[in-house]
C-alpha positions as CSV (number, residue, x, y, z in Angstrom):
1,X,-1.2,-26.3,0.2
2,X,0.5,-23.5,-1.4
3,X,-0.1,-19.7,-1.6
4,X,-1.6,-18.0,-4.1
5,X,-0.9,-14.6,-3.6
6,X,1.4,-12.4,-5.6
7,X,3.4,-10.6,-3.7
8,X,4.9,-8.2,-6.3
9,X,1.0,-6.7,-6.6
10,X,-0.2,-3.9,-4.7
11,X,-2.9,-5.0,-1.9
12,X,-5.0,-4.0,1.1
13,X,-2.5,-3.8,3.8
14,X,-4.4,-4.2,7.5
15,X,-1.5,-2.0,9.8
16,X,-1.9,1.0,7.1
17,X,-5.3,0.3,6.3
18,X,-5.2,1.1,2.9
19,X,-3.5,-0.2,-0.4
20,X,0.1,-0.1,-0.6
21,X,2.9,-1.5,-2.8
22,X,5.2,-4.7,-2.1
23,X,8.0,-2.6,-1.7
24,X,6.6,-0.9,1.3
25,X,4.6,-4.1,2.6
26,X,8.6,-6.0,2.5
27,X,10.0,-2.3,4.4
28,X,7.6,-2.5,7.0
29,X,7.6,-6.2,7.9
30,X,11.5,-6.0,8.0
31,X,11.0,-3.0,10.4
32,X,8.3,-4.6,12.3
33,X,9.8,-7.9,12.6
34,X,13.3,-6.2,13.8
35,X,14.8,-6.6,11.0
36,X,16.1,-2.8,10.4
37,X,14.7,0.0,12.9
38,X,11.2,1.2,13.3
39,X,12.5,4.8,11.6
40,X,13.9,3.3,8.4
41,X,10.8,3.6,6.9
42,X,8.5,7.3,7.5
43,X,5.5,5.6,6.6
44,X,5.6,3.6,9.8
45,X,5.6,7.0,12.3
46,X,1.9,7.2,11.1
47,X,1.2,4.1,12.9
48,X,0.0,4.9,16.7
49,X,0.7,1.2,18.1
50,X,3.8,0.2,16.7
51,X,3.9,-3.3,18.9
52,X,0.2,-3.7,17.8
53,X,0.9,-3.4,13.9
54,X,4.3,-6.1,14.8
55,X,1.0,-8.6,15.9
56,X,-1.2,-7.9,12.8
57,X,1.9,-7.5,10.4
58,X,3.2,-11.3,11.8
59,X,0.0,-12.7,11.1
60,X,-0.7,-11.4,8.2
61,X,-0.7,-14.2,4.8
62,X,2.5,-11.3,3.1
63,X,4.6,-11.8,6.3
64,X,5.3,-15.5,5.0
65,X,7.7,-14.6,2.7
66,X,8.5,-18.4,1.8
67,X,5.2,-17.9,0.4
68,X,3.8,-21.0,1.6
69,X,6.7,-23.2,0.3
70,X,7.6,-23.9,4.2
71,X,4.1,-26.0,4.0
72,X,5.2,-28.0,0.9
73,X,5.5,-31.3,1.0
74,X,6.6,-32.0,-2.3
């Protein structure tokens, strides 16, 4: 079953709390997922608990950025 969510559109991110953009949810999961350094992006030093947005960041549906193809069985 594939994903329906568009990840070019804004939407409720649950590390921030708030709404941001897909260029800033595909920053942070790079950053959070080791990718490029914590610091690389200033929105994350307003996270307290930086290995406790890595947990909800990885499990979050936008951290699949194969965007569900990895399920496909077509």
């Amino acid at each position: 079953m594939g994903s329906n969510l568009d990840y070019e559109a804004d939407h409720f991110c649950p590390v921030y709390r708030k709404v941001i953009s897909s260029d800033l949810c595909y920053d942070s999961l790079c950053c959070l997922s080791g990718e490029f350094k914590i610091s690389s992006t200033k929105e994350l030093s307003e996270v307290k608990d930086i290995e406790y947005a890595r947990k909800i960041c990885s499990t979050c549906p936008y951290s699949d950025l194969n965007g569900g193809m990895d399920e496909w069985n077509g």
